[in-house]
C-alpha positions, 0 to 999 in steps of 0.5 A: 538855434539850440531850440532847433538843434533840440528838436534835432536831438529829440527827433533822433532820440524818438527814432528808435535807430541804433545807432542814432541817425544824428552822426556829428553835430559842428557848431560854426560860431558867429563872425562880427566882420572889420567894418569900415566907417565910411564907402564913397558911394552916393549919398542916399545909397549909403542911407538906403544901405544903413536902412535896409541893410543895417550894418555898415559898410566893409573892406571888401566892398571898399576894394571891389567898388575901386575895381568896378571904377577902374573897369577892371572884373571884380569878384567877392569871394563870399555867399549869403545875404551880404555878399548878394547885398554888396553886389546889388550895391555895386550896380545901383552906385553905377546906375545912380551915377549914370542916370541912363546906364542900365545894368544886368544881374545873371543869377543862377537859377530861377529861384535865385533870381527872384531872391536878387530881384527882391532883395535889390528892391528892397535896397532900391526903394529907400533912393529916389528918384526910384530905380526900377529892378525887374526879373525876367522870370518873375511877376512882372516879366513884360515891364523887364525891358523898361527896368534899369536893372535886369536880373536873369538867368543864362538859358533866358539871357541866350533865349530872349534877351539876345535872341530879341535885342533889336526889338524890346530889349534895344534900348536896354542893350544900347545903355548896358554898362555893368554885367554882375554875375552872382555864385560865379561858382556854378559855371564851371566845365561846358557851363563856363564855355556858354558863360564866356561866349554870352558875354562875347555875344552881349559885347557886341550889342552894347556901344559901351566897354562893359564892366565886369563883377560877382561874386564867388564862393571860397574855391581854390583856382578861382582866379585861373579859372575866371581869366580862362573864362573871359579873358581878362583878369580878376580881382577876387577879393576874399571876403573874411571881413563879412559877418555872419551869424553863428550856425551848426553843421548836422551830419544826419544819416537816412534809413535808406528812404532819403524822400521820406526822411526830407518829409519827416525832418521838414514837418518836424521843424515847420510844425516848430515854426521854422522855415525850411529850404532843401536843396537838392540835385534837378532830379530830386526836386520835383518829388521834394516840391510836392511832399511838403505843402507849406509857405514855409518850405522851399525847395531848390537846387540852391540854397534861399533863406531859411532857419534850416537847411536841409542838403542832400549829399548827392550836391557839392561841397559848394551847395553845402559851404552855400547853405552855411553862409546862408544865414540858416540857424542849422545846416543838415546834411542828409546822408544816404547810401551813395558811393561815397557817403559811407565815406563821408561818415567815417572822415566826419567822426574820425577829423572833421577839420580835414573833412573833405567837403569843408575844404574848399573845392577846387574850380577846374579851369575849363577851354572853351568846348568847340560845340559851345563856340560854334552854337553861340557863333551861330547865334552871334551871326543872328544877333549881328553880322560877325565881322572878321577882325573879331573872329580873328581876335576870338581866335575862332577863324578855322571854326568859322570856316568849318561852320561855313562849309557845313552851312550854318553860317554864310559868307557875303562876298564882300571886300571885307568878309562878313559872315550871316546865319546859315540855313540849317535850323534855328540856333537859339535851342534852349540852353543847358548849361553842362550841354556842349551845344545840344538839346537838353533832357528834360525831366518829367514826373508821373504827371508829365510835369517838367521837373527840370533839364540837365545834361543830354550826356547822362543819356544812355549811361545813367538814364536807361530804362529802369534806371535809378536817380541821382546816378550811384545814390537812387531815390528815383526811378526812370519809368519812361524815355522819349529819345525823340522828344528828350525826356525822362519821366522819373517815380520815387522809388525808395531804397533803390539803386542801380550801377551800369554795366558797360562795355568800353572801346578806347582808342588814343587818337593823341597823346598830348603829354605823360609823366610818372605818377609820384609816390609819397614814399615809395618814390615814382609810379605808373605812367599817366598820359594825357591826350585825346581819345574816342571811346566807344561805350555800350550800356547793357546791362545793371546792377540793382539792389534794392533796401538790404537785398543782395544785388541783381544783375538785370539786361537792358531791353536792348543795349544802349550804344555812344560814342565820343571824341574827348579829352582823357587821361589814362594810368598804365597799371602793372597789374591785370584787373580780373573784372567786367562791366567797367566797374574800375575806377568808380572811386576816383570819380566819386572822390573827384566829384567831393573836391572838384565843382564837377559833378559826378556825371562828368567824367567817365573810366573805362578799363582796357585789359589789352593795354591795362590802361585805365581811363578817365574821359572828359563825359561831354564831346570834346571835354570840359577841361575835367581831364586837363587838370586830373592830368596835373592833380591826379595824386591829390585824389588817389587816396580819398578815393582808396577811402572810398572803396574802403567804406564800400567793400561790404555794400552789395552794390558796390562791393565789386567796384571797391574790391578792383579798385582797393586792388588797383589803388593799394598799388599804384599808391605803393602799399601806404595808404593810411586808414583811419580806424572806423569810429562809432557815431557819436552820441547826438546830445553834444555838439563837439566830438572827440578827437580820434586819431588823426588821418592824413588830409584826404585829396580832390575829387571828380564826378562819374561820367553823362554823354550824348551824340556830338551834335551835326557840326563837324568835329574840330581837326585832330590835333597833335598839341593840346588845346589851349587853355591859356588864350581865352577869347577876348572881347571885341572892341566896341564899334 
């Protein structure tokens, strides 16, 4: 490890930047675990664990394999070799004891399944009678349905396991005993509403009550969050007791070409021998692939394992703890010029132990979005007859006889009532998980290659012509749109940002609650209201500024016009803002995105000079539960956000937004900010930092704003209460 960090310290050294790109560097010592001498699991797993593994076993696997026999869910709060390794572990007890149970293993994405596919092989290999394990998405795809353990993804498990249960998935569905699902994590928001329906769906198939398990990375809420998600209630056991090996944090500053500066740092290590995984958001990933040709580099939206692992900053904090636990030598994390990396430079070399993405982010619990219920309720009519004693026991009967009246489902006239697929077109659409029940976009590069897909409410805001990608950090630029076809064709374009210019009609249709904004010292605030609101957004110009030229502002060919029905909460300031474009409340989101899982496309401000409301809207129809818990927790991110805007008031990019939003937070927060004094970047040769004046705990954080039309369906009835959140569908009875 200090070979590579060396390398580092030389490679800043020879950049002949001032000051140095290597901002701090933070040594994460290695951890030996509370090992246990004995689990009961079968007697040639507990030998393959010993060869392949090499360790012995641990309470954490102790206490969720009791829950896994208990049949109650289970999740292990840890990421890397060891967690994917328990959880492999797990399944293939329950397989051994049950010679004719078959078991299924959601990873996250493609990349990642593969990973499990081979690692729990590896595991497999060392028992007999053989376990056969196969990805659906991988080498030997066709012999998947034979496997007796199945490793996917959610867009697959909807699309073809589902979709073609009563053909060559009908004996796998007929045994399923055992759903794992790994980096719990990353289905928060719309994805856990198309989570929680899938394992509705997958119920209904099997004859057999199905157990539950995964595991999840250090979040707080994750137990509210997992029992919204499916109803019942989780077992998360913290897993400190793992080890792992020491690792060092790199907190490393680009010179505005964030594409050039992944290269140069990927060959430098790949010519030293090592291995590299850069893990970065669908929008950088095609580039990122096809700038390093090298068996020893890997490119992905999450972490695989590698000596060194390259981050860029536009992910979250659970990419970055991720890569951490990866078992990686050195984490980097890039920074850029995005809204909120000033920031995060400033905090690493004032507090590194308060600083925010080494906290760990906050899990949303999201309601299931009426979109999602009533695609996957289509899709559940197609697989089996939906009978009226599990619609009434999803809670889901007024859905249901709306989708009835528009035509996607059909009623037979039966004495009891069951409900078969419409005529309408074929439900089974591909599946994006931040989509509310729409097609996805999908991303191309020059050669019309599909990069990856992504949310379709991201659209008109941050998807116009021209635009530059990752939203408010650039790097890409869109060159083409297919509003017919949905895609996007993105060019690197370094050192070049963009912000939209909006204009912003909101309307409350219901105010659901409202209380006053607590001061930490200045006793009780504006009012905040939490409710549902439509709002009205016209894109119609941009701010672009490209290297360290001062920004334009460009209009767009033609405006780009959306409107939605979403959840919202909204501050009622004391003070008119003097500004146009929607630049209000930027930094909230940001800050948002750096405490939250949500991402920076999520939520959406918009800023009514009638009222002086400012809003902050749920970016998906009808909400990912974003607004629900800003509504709660909305002083926990006022002043990293007031941080935020600190940091951006000489950028000429953001220097409007964080002149309107300094004003606006200084005095909702009663003039008591505490501002940490900008500190020099320290000097790379050593790996601990001084110890400046402290700051308080910076708060959570948000994500800015995607959207896209509602989709044909009705929109559920306005409603005078807030939508439930605490009676989650449960899962039907097996027949």
């Amino acid at each position: 490890m200090s070979d590579l960090i060396d390398i580092l310290q030389t490679l800043a050294e020879r950049s002949g930047r001032s000051p140095s790109p290597l901002i701090a560097l933070r040594r994460i010592p290695a951890a030996d675990g509370a090992r246990i001498s004995h689990l009961p699991v079968d007697q040639a797993l507990n030998e393959a664990w010993v060869r392949a593994i090499g360790t012995p076993f641990f309470q954490a696997q102790s206490i969720a394999l009791a829950a896994l026999r208990r049949g109650a869910p289970f999740a292990i709060t840890a990421s890397g070799t060891l967690s994917r390794a328990s959880l492999h572990l797990l399944a293939l007890d329950l397989l051994r004891n049950e010679p004719q149970a078959t078991a299924l293993l959601i990873a996250p994405d493609a990349d990642q399944a593969v990973l499990h596919e081979r690692e729990a092989a590896a595991l497999a290999r060392f028992c007999q009678p053989a376990i056969p394990i196969v990805a659906t998405n991988g080498a030997k795809r066709r012999a998947a349905p034979a496997a007796r353990l199945v490793v996917t993804t959610l867009p697959e498990l909807h699309g073809s396991l589902l979709r073609f249960h009563d053909r060559a998935w009908r004996y796998f569905w007929r045994q399923l005993r055992f759903i794992a699902i790994a980096d719990l994590h990353t289905y928060y928001g719309i994805a856990a509403g198309h989570l929680s329906m899938i394992l509705l769906r997958a119920s209904r198939l099997t004859p057999h009550p199905l157990a539950l398990g995964g595991t999840v990375a250090p979040v707080s809420n994750a137990e509210a969050a997992l029992h919204l998600l499916s109803g019942r209630e989780w077992r998360v056991t913290p897993a400190s007791d793992l080890p792992h090996p020491a690792t060092t944090l790199a907190l490393w500053q680009s010179d505005g070409d964030r594409q050039s500066e992944i290269t140069r740092l990927a060959d430098t290590f790949l010519a030293a021998g090592a291995s590299v995984q850069v893990v970065a958001t669908p929008y950088e990933i095609g580039h990122v692939r096809s700038t390093v040709a090298s068996e020893r580099f890997s490119a992905g939206t999450s972490p695989l394992p590698a000596h060194v692992q390259i981050v860029t900053s536009t992910q979250t904090g659970a990419a970055l703890q991720a890569a951490l636990d990866s078992g990686a030598a050195l984490v980097i994390l890039l920074l850029g010029r995005g809204i909120s990396e000033p920031a995060l430079q400033r905090l690493a070399v004032t507090d590194m132990a308060t600083w925010p993405l080494l906290q760990p982010p906050v899990w949303p619990p999201a309601p299931l979005n009426p979109f999602v219920a009533a695609l996957h309720l289509v899709c559940a009519a197609s697989e089996q007859p939906l009978r009226d004693d599990e619609i009434q026991q999803w809670q889901l009967t007024a859905m249901v006889e709306r989708l009835a009246t528009q035509q996607y489902l059909y009623r037979l006239p039966d004495r009891t009532p069951i409900w078969l697929p419409g005529t309408q077109s074929d439900p089974y659409i591909p599946l994006a998980l931040h989509a509310a029940g729409m097609e996805p976009l999908h991303l191309l590069d020059e050669q019309g290659r599909e990069t990856g897909i992504v949310d379709p409410s991201i659209a008109g805001r941050w998807a116009h012509p021209a635009a530059a990608l990752p939203p408010l950090c650039g790097g890409q630029q869109v060159i083409a749109r297919d509003d017919e076809h949905g895609t996007v064709t993105l060019a690197a374009h370094a050192g070049r940002r963009t912000l939209p210019l909006r204009r912003c009609q909101v309307r409350i249709r219901d105010e659901w609650a409202q209380r006053e904004l607590r001061r930490a010292r200045v006793g009780r605030g504006p009012h905040v209201g939490w409710g549902r609101v439509t709002i009205e957004e016209t894109t119609y110009a941009y701010r672009e500024q490209v290297g360290r030229n001062p920004a334009q502002e460009r209009a767009l060919p033609e405006p780009i016009t959306q409107q939605w029905n979403s959840p919202a909460i909204w501050v009622r300031l004391t003070q008119p803002l003097n500004v146009t474009g929607q630049l209000a409340g930027w930094s909230c989101v940001a800050a948002i995105a750096l405490r939250t899982l949500a991402r920076l496309e999520d939520c959406v401000t918009a800023y009514d000079p009638a009222t002086q409301h400012l809003y902050f809207v749920d970016a998906q129809p009808n909400g990912n539960g974003l607004a629900e818990w800003l509504y709660e927790q909305l002083e926990t991110i006022l002043p990293l956000a007031y941080d935020i805007a600190l940091d951006q008031r000489t950028d000429p990019l953001f220097e409007p937004l964080a002149r309107v939003d300094m004003d606006w937070l200084l005095a909702v927060l009663g003039g008591e900010v505490e501002v940490a004094i900008p500190m020099p970047s320290l000097p790379p040769a050593k790996a601990t930092r001084a110890e400046p004046p402290a700051r308080a705990e910076p708060p959570a954080r948000a994500e800015p704003p995607a959207r896209a039309e509602p989709p044909a369906r009705a929109e559920p009835p306005t409603r005078a209460e807030p939508p439930t959140r605490a009676e989650p569908p449960t899962r039907a009875e097996p027949p």
